[in-house]
PDBQT receptor file of N, H, CA, C and O in Angstrom, charges set to zero:
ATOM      1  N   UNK A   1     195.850  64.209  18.683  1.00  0.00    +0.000 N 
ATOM      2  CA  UNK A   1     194.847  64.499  17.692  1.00  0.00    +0.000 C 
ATOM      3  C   UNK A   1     194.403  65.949  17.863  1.00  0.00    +0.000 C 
ATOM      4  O   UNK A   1     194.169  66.452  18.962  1.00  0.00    +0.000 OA
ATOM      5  N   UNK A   2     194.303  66.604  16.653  1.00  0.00    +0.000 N 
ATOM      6  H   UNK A   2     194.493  66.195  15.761  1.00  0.00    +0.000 HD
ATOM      7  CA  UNK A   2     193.801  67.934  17.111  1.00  0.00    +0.000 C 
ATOM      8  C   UNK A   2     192.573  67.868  16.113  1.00  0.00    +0.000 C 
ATOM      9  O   UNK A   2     192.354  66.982  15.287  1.00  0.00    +0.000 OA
ATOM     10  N   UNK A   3     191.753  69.102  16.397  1.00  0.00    +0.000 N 
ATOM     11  H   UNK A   3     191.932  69.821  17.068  1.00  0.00    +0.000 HD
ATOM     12  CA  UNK A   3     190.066  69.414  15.745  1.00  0.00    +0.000 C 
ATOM     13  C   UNK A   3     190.480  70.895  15.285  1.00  0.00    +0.000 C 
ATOM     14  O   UNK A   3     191.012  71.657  16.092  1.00  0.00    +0.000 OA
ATOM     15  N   UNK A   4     190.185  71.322  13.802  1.00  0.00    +0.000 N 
ATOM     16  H   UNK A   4     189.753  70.703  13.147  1.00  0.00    +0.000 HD
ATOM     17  CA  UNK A   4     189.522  72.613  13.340  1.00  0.00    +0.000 C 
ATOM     18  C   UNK A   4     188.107  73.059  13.722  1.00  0.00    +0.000 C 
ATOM     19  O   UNK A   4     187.146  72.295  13.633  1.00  0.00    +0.000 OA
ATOM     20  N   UNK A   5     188.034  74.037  14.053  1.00  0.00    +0.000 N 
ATOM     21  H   UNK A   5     188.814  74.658  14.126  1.00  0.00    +0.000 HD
ATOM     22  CA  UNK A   5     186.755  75.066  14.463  1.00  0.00    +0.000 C 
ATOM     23  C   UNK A   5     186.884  75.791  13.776  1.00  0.00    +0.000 C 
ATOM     24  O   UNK A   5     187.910  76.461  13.653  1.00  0.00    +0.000 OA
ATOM     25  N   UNK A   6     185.772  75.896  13.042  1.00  0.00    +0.000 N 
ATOM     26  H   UNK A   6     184.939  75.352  13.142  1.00  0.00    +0.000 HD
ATOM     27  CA  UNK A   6     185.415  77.866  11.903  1.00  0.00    +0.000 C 
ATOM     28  C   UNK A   6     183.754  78.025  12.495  1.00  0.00    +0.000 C 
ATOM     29  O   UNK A   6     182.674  77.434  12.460  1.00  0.00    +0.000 OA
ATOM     30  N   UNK A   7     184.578  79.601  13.206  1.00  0.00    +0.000 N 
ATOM     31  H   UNK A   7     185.455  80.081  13.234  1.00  0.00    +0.000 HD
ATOM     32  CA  UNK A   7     183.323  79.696  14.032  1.00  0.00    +0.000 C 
ATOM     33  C   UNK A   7     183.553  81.451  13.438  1.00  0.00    +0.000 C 
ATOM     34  O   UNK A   7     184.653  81.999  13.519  1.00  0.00    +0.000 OA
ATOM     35  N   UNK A   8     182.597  81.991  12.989  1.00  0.00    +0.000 N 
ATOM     36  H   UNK A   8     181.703  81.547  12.923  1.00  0.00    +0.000 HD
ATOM     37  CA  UNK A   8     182.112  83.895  12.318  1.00  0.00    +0.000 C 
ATOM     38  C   UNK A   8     183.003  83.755  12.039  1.00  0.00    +0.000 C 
ATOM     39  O   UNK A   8     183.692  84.111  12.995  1.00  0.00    +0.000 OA
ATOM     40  N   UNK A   9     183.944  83.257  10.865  1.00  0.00    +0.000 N 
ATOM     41  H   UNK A   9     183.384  82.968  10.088  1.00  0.00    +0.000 HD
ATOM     42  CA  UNK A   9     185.004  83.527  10.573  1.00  0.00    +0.000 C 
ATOM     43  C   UNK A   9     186.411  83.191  10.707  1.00  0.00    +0.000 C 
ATOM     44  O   UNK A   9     187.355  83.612  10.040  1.00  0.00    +0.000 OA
ATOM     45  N   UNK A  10     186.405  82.558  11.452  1.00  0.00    +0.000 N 
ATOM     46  H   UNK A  10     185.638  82.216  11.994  1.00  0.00    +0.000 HD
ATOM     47  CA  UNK A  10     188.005  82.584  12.024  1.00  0.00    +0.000 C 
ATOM     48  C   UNK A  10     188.481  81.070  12.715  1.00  0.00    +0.000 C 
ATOM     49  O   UNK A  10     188.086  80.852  13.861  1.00  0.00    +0.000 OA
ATOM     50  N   UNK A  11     189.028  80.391  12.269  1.00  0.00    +0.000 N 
ATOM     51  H   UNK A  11     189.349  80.567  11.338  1.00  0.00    +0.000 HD
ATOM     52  CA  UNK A  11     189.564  79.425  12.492  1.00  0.00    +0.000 C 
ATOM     53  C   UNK A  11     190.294  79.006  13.872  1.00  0.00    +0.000 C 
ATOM     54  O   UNK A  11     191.233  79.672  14.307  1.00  0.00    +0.000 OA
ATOM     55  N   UNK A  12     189.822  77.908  14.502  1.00  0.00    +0.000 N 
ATOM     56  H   UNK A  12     189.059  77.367  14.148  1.00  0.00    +0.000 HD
ATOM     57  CA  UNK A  12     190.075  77.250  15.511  1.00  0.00    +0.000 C 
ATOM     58  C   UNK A  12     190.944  76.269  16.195  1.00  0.00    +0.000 C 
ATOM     59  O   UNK A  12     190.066  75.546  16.666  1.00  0.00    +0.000 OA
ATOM     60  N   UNK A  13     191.991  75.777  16.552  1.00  0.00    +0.000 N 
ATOM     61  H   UNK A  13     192.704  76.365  16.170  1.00  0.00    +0.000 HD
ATOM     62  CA  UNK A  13     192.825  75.043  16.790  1.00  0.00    +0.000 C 
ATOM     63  C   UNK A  13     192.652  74.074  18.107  1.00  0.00    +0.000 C 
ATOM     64  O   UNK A  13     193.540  74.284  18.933  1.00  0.00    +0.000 OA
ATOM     65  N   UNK A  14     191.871  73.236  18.424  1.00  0.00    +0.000 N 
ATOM     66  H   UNK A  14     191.150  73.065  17.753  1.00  0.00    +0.000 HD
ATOM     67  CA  UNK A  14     191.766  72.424  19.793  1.00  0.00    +0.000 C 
ATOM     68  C   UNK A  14     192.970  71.476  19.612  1.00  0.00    +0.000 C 
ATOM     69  O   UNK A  14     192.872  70.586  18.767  1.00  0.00    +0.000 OA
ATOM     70  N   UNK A  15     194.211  71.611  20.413  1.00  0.00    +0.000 N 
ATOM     71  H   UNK A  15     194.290  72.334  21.099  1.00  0.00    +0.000 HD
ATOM     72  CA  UNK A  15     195.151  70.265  20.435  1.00  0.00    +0.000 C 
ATOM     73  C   UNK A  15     195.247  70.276  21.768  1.00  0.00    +0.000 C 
ATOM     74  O   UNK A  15     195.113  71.210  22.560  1.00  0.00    +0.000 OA
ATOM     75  N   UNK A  16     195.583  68.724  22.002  1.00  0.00    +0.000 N 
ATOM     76  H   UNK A  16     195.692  67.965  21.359  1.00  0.00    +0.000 HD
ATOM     77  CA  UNK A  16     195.798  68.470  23.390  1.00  0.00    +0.000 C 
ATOM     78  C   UNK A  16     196.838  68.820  24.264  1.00  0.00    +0.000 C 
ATOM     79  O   UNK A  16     197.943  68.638  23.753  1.00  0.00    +0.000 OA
ATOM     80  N   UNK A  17     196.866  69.349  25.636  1.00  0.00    +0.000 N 
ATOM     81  H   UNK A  17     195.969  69.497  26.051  1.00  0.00    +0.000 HD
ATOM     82  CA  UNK A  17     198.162  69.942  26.127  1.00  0.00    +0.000 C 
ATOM     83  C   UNK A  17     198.944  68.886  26.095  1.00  0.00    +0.000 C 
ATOM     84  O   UNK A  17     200.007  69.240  26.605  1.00  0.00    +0.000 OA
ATOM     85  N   UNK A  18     199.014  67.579  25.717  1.00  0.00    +0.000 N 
ATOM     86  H   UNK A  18     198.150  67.291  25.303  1.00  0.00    +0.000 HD
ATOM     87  CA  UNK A  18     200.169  66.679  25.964  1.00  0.00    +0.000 C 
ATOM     88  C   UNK A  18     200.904  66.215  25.108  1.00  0.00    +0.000 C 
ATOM     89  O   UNK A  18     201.902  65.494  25.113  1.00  0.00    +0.000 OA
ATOM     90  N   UNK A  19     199.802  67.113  23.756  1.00  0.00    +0.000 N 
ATOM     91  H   UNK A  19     198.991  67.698  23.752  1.00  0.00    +0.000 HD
ATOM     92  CA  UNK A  19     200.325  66.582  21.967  1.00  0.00    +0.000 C 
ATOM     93  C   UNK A  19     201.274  67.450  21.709  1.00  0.00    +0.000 C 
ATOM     94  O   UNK A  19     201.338  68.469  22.397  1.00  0.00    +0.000 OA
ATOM     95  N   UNK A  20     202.071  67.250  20.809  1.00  0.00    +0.000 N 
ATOM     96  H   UNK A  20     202.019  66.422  20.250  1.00  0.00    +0.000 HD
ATOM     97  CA  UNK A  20     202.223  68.579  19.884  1.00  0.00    +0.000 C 
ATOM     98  C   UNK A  20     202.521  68.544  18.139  1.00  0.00    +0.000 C 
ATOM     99  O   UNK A  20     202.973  67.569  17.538  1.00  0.00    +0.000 OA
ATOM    100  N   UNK A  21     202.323  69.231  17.819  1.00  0.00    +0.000 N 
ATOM    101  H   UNK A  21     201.956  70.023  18.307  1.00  0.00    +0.000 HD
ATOM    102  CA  UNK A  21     201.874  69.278  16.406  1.00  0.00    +0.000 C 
ATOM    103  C   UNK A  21     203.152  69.027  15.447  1.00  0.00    +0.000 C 
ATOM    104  O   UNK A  21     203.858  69.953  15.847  1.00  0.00    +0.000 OA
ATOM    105  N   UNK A  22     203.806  68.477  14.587  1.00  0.00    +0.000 N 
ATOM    106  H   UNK A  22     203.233  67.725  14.262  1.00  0.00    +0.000 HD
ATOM    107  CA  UNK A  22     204.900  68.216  13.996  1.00  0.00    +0.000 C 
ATOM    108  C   UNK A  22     204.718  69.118  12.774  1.00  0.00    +0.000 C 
ATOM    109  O   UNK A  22     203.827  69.042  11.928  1.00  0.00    +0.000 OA
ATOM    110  N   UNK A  23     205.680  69.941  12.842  1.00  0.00    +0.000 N 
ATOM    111  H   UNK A  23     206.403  70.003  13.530  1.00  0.00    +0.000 HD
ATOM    112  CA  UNK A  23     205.738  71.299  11.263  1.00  0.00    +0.000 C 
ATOM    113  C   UNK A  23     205.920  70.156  10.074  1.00  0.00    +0.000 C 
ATOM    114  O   UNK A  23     205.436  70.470   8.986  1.00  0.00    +0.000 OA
ATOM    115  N   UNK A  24     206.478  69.039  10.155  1.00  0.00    +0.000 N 
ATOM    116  H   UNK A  24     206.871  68.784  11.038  1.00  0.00    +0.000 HD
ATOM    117  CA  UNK A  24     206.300  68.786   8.892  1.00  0.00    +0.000 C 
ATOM    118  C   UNK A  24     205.329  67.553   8.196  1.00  0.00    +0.000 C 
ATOM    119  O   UNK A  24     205.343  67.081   7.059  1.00  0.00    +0.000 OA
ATOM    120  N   UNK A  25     204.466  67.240   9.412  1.00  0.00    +0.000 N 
ATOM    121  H   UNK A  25     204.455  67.624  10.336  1.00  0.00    +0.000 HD
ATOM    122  CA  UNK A  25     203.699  66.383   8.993  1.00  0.00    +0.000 C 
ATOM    123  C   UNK A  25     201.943  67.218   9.346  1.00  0.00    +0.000 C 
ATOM    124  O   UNK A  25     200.788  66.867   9.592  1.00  0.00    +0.000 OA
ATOM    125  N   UNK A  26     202.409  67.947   9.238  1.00  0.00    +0.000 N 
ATOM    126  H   UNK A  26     203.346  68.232   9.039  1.00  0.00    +0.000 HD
ATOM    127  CA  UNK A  26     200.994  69.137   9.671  1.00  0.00    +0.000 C 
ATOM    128  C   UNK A  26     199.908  69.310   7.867  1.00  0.00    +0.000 C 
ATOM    129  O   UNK A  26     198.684  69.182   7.859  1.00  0.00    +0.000 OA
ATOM    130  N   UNK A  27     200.489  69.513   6.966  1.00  0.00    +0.000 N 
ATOM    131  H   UNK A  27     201.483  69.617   6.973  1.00  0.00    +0.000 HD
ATOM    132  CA  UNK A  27     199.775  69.111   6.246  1.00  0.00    +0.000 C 
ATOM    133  C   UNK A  27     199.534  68.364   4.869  1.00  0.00    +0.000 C 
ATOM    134  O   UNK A  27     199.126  68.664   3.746  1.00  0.00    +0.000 OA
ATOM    135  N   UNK A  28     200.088  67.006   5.667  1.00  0.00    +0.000 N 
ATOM    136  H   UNK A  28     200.419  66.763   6.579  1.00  0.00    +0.000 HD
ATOM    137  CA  UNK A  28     200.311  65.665   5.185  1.00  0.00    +0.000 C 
ATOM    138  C   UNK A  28     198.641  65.583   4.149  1.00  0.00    +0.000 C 
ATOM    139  O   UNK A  28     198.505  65.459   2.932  1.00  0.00    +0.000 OA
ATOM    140  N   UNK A  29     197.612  65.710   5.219  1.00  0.00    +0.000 N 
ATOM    141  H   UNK A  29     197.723  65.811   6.208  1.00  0.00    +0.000 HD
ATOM    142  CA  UNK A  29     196.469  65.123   4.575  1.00  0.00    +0.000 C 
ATOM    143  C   UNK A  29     195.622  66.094   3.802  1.00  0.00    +0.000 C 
ATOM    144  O   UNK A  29     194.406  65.959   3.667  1.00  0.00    +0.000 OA
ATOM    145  N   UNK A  30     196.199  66.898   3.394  1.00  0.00    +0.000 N 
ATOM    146  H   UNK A  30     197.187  67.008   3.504  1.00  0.00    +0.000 HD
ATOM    147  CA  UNK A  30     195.321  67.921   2.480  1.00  0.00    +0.000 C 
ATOM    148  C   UNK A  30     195.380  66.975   1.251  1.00  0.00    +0.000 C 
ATOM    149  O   UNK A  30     195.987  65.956   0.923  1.00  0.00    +0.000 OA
ATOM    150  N   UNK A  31     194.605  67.676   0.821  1.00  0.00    +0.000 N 
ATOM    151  H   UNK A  31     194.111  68.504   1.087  1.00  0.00    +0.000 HD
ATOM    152  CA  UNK A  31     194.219  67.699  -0.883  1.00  0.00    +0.000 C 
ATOM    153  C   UNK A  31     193.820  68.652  -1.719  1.00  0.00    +0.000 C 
ATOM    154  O   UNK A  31     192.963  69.351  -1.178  1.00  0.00    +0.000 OA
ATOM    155  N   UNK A  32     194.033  68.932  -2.638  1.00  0.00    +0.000 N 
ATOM    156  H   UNK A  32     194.729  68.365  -3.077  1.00  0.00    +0.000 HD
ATOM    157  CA  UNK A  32     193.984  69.388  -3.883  1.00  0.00    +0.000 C 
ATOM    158  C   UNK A  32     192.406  69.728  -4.066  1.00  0.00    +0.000 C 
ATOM    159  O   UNK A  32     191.665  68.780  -3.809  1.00  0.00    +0.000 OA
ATOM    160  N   UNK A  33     191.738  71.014  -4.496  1.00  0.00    +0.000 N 
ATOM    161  H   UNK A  33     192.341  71.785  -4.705  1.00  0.00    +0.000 HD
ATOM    162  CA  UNK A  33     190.214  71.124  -4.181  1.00  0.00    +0.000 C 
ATOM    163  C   UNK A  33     190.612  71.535  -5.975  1.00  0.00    +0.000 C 
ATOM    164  O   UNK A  33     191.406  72.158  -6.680  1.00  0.00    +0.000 OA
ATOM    165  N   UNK A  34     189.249  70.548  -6.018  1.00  0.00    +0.000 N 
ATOM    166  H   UNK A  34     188.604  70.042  -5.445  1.00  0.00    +0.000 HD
ATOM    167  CA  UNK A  34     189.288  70.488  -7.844  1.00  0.00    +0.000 C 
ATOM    168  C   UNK A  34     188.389  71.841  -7.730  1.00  0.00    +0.000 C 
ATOM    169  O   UNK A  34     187.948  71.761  -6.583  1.00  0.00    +0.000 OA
ATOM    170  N   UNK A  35     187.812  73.202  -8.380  1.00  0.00    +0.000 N 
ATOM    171  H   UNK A  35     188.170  73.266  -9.312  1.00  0.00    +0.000 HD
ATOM    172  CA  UNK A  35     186.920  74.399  -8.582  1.00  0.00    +0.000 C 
ATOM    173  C   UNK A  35     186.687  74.317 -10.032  1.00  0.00    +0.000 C 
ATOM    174  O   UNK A  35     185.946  75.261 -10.306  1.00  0.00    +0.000 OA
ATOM    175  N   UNK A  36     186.945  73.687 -11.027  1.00  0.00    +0.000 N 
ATOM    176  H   UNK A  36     187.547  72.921 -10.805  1.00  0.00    +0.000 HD
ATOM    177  CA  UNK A  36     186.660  74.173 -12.631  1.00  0.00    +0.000 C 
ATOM    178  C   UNK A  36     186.186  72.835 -12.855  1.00  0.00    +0.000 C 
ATOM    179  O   UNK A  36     186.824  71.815 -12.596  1.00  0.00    +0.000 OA
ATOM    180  N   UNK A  37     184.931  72.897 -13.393  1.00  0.00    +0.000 N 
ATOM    181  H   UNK A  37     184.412  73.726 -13.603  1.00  0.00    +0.000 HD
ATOM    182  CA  UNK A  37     184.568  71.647 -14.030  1.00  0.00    +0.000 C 
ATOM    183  C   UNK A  37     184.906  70.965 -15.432  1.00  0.00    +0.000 C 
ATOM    184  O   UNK A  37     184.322  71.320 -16.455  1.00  0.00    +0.000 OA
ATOM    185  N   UNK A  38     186.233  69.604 -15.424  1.00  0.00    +0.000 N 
ATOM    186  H   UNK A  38     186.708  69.315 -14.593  1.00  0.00    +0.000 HD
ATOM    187  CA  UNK A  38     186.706  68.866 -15.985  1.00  0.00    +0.000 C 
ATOM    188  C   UNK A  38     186.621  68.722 -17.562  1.00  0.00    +0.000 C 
ATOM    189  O   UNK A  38     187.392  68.562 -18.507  1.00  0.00    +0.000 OA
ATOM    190  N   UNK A  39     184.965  68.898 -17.278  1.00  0.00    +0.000 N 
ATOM    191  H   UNK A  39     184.338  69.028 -16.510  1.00  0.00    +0.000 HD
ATOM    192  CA  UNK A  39     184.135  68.712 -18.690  1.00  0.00    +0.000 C 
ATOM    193  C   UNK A  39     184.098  70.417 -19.573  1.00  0.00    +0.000 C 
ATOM    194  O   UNK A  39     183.721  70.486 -20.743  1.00  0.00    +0.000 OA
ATOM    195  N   UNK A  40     184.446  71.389 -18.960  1.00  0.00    +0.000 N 
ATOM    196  H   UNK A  40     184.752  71.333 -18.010  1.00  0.00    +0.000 HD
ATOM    197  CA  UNK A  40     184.444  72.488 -19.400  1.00  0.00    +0.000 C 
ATOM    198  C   UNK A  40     186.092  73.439 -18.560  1.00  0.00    +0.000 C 
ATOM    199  O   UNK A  40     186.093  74.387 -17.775  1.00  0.00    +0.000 OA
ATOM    200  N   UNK A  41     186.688  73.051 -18.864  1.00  0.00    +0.000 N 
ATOM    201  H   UNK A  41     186.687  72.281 -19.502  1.00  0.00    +0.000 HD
ATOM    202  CA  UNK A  41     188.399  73.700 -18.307  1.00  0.00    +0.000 C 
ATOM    203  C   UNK A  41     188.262  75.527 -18.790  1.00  0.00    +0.000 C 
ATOM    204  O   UNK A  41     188.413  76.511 -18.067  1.00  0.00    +0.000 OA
ATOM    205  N   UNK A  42     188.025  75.476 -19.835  1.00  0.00    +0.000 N 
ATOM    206  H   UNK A  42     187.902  74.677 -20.423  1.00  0.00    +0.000 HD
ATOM    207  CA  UNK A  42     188.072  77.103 -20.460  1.00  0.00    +0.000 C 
ATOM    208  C   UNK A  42     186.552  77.780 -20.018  1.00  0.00    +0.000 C 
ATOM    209  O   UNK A  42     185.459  77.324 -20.352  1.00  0.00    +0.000 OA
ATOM    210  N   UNK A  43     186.751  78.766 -19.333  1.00  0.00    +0.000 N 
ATOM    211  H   UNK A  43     187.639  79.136 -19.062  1.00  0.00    +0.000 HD
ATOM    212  CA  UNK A  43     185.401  79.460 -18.646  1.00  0.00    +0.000 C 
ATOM    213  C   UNK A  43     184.881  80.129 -20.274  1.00  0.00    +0.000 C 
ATOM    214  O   UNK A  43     183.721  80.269 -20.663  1.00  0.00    +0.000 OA
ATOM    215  N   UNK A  44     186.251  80.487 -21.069  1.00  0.00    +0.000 N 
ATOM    216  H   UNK A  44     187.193  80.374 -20.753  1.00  0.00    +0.000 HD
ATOM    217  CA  UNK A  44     185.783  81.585 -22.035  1.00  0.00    +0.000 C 
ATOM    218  C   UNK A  44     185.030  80.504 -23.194  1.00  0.00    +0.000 C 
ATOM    219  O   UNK A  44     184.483  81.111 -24.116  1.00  0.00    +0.000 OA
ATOM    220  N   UNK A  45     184.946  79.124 -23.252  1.00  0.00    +0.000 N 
ATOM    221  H   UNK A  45     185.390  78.632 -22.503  1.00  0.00    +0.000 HD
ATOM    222  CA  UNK A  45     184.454  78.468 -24.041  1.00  0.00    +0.000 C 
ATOM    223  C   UNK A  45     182.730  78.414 -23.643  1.00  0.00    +0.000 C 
ATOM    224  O   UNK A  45     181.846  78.473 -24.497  1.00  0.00    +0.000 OA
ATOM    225  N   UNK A  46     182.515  78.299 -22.288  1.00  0.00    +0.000 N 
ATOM    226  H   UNK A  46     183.234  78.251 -21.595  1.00  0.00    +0.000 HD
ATOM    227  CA  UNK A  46     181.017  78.254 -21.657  1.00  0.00    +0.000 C 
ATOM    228  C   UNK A  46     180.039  79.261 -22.373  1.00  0.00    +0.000 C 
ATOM    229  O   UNK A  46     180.277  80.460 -22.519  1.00  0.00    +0.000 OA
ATOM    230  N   UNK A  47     179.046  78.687 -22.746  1.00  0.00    +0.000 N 
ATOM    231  H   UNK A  47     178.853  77.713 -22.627  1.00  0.00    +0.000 HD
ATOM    232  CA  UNK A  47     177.953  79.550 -23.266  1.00  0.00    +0.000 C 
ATOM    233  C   UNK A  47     177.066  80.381 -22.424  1.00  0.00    +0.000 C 
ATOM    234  O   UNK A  47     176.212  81.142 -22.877  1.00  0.00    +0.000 OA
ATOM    235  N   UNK A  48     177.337  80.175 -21.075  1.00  0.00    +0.000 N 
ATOM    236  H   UNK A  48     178.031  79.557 -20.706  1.00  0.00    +0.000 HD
ATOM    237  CA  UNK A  48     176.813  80.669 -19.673  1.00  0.00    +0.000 C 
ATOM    238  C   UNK A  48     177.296  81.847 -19.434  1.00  0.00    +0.000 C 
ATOM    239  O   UNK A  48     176.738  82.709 -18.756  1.00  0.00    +0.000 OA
ATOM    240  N   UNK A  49     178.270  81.933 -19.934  1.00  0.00    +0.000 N 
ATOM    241  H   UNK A  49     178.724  81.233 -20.484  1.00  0.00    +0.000 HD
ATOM    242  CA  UNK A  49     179.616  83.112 -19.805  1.00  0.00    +0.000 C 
ATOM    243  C   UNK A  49     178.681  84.607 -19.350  1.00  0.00    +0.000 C 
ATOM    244  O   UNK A  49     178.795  85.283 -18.328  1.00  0.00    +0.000 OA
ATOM    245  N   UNK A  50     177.911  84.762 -20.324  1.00  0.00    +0.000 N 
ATOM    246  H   UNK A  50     177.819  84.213 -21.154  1.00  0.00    +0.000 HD
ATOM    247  CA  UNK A  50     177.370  86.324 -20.522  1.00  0.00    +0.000 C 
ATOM    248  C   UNK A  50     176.402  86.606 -19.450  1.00  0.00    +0.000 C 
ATOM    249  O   UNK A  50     176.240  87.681 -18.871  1.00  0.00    +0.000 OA
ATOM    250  N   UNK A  51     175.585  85.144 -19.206  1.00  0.00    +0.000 N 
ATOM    251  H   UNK A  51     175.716  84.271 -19.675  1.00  0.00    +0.000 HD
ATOM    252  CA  UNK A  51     174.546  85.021 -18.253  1.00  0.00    +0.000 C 
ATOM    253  C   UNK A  51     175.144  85.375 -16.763  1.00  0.00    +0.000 C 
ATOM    254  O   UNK A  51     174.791  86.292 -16.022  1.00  0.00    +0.000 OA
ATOM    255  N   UNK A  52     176.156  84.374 -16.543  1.00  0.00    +0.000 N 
ATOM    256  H   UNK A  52     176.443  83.629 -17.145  1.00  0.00    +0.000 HD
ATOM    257  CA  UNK A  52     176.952  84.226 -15.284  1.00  0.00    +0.000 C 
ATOM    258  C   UNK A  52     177.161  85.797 -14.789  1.00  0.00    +0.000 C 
ATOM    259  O   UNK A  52     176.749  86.090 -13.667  1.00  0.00    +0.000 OA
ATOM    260  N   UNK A  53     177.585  86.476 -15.339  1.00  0.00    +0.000 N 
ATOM    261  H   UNK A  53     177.919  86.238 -16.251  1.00  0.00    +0.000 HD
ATOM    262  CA  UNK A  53     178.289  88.099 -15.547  1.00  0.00    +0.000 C 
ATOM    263  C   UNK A  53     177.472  88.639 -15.342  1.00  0.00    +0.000 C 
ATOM    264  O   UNK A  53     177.443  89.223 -14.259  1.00  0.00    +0.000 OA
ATOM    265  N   UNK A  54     176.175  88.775 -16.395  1.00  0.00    +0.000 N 
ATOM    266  H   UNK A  54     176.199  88.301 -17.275  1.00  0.00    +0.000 HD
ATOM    267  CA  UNK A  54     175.268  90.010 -15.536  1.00  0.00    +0.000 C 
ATOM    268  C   UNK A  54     174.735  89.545 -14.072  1.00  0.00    +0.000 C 
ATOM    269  O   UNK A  54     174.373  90.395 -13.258  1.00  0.00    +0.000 OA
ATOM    270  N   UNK A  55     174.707  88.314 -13.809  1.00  0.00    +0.000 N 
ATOM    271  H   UNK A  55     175.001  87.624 -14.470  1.00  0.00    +0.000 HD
ATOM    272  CA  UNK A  55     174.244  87.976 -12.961  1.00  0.00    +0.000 C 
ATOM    273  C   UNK A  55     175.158  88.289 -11.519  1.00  0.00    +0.000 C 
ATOM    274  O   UNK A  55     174.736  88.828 -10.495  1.00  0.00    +0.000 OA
ATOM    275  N   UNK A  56     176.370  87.835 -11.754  1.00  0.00    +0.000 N 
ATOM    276  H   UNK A  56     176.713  87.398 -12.585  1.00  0.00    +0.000 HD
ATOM    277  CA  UNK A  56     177.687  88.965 -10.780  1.00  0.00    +0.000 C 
ATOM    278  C   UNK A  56     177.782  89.986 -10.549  1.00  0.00    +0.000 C 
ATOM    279  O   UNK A  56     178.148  90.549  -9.518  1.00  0.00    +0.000 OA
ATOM    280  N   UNK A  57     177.181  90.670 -12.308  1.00  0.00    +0.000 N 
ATOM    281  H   UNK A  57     176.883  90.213 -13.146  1.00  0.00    +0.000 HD
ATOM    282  CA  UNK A  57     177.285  92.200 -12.234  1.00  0.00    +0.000 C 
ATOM    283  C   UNK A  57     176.095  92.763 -10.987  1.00  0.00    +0.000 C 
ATOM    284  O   UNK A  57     176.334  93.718 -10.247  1.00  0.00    +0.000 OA
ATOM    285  N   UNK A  58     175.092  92.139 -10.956  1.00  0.00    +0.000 N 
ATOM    286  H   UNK A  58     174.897  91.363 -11.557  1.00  0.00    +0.000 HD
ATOM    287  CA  UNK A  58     173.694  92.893 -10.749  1.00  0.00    +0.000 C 
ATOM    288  C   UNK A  58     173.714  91.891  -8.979  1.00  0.00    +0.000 C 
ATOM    289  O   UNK A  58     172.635  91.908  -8.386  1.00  0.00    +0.000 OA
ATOM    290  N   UNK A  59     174.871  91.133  -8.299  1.00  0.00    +0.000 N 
ATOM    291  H   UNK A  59     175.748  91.119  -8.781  1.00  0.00    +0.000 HD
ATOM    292  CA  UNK A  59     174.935  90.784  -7.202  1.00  0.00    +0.000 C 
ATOM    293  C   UNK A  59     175.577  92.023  -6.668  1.00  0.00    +0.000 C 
ATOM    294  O   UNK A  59     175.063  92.715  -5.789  1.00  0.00    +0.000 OA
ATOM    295  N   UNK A  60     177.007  92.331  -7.382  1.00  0.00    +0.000 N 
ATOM    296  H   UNK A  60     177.425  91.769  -8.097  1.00  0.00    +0.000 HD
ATOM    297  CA  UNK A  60     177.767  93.499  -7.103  1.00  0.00    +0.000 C 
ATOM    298  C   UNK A  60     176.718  95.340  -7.141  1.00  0.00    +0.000 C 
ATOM    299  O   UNK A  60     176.847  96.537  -6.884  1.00  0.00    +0.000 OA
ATOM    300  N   UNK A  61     176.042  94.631  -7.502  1.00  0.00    +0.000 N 
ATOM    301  H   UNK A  61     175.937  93.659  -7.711  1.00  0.00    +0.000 HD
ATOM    302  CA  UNK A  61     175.462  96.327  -7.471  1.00  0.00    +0.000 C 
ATOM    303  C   UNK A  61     174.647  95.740  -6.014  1.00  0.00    +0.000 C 
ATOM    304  O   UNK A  61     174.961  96.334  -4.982  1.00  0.00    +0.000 OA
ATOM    305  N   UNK A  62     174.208  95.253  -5.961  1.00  0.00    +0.000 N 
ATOM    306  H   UNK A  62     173.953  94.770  -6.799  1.00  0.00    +0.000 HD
ATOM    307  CA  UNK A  62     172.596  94.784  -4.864  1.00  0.00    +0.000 C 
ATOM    308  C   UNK A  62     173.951  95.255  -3.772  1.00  0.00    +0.000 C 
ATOM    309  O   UNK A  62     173.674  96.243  -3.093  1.00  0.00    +0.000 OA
ATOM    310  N   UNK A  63     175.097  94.775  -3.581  1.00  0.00    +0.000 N 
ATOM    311  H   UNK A  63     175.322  93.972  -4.133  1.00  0.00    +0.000 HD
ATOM    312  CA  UNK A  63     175.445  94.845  -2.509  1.00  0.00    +0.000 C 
ATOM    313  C   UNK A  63     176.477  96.575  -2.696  1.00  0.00    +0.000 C 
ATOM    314  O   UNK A  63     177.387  96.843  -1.911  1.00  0.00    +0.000 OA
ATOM    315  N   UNK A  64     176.233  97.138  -3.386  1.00  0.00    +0.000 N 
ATOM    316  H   UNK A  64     175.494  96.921  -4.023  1.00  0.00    +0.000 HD
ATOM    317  CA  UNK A  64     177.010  98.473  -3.714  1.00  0.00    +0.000 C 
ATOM    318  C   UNK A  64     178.266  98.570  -3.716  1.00  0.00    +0.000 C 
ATOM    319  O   UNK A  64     178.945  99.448  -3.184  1.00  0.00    +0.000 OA
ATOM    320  N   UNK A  65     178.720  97.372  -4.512  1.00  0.00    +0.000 N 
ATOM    321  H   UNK A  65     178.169  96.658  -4.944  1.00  0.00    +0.000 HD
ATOM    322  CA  UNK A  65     180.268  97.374  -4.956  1.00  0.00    +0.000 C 
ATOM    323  C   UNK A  65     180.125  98.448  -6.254  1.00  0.00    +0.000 C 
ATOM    324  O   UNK A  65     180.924  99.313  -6.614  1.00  0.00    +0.000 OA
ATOM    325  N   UNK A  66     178.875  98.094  -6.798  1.00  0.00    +0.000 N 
ATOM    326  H   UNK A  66     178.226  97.391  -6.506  1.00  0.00    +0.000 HD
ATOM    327  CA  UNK A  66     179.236  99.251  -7.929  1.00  0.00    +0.000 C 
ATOM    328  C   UNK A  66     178.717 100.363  -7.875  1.00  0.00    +0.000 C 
ATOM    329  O   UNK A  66     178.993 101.214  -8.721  1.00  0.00    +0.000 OA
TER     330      UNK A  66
């Protein structure tokens, strides 16, 4: 059995010295991460659209991307 660690960043690997990890059953148990909500697929259809943006825009400045 092994454990992930995300510790400042950077990912962790604890496996046991007696295990070892099989390349092709390593990532058997993932899944698929749904990010767009179902009920709205097209971002450019959202009426939020304009809101969302300045609101990115004016994160990107706070942090002096722009």
């Amino acid at each position: 059995m092994t454990n992930t660690l995300f510790y400042k960043g950077k990912r962790l690997r604890l496996v046991p010295e007696s295990g070892r990890i099989d390349p092709a059953t390593r990532f058997d148990k993932l899944t698929p991460l749904q990010i767009i909500n179902p009920q709205f697929p097209n971002l450019e259809d959202v009426d939020m659209l304009p809101e969302m943006q300045r609101e990115w825009e004016q994160d990107w400045k706070d942090e002096g991307f722009l």
